[in-house]
N, C-alpha and C positions, 0 to 999 in steps of 0.2 A: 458386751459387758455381761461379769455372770455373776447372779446374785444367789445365794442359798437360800430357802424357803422355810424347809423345815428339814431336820432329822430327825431320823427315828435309830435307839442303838438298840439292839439285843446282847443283853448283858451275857446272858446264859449260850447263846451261840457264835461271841465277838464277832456280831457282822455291825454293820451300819447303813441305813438305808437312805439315800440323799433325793430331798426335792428341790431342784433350782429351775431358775429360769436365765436362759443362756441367748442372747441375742431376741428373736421376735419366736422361739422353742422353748418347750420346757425339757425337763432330763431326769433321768432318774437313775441315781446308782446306787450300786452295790457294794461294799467293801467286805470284805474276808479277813480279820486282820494274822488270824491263825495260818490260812496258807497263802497271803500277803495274795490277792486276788483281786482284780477292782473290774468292775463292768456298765455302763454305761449305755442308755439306750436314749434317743431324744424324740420329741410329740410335738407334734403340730399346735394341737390345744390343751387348752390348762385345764381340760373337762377330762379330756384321754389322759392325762400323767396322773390327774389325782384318783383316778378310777384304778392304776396300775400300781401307785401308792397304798392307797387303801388296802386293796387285796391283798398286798406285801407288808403291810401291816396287821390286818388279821392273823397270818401268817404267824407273825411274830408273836403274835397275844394268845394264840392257840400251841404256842411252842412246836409248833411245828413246819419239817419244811430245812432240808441242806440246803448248802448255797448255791450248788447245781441246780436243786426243784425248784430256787428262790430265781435263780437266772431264768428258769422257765417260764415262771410266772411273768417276768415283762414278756 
């Protein structure tokens, strides 16, 4: 079962940043809606996904950061 947590959009760089939790994992994606690109990484604990959220959110609030440097960051 896969429930969505929270999102975060960035208006200014149409991506969108997804926290779910996916079976006994959590996950966290990326979307690109400009060159239709999606990416997906999953975490053991929900301490590790909100730590790699976070950062992907400062990210976002600093306006800084492609969706390649954004993929780096998980």
């Amino acid at each position: 079962m896969s429930n969505t947590i929270a999102v975060l959009e960035d208006l200014a760089g149409n991506q969108t940043i997804e926290f779910c939790k996916v079976g006994n994992e959590y996950m966290i994606g990326i979307t690109d809606r400009e060159e239709d690109k999606y990416i997906t990484r999953h975490y053991r604990t929900r301490k590790e996904a909100q730590f790699v959220f976070l950062n992907l959110s400062y990210a976002v609030l600093e306006g800084k950061y492609s969706f390649e440097q954004r993929k780096q960051l998980m």
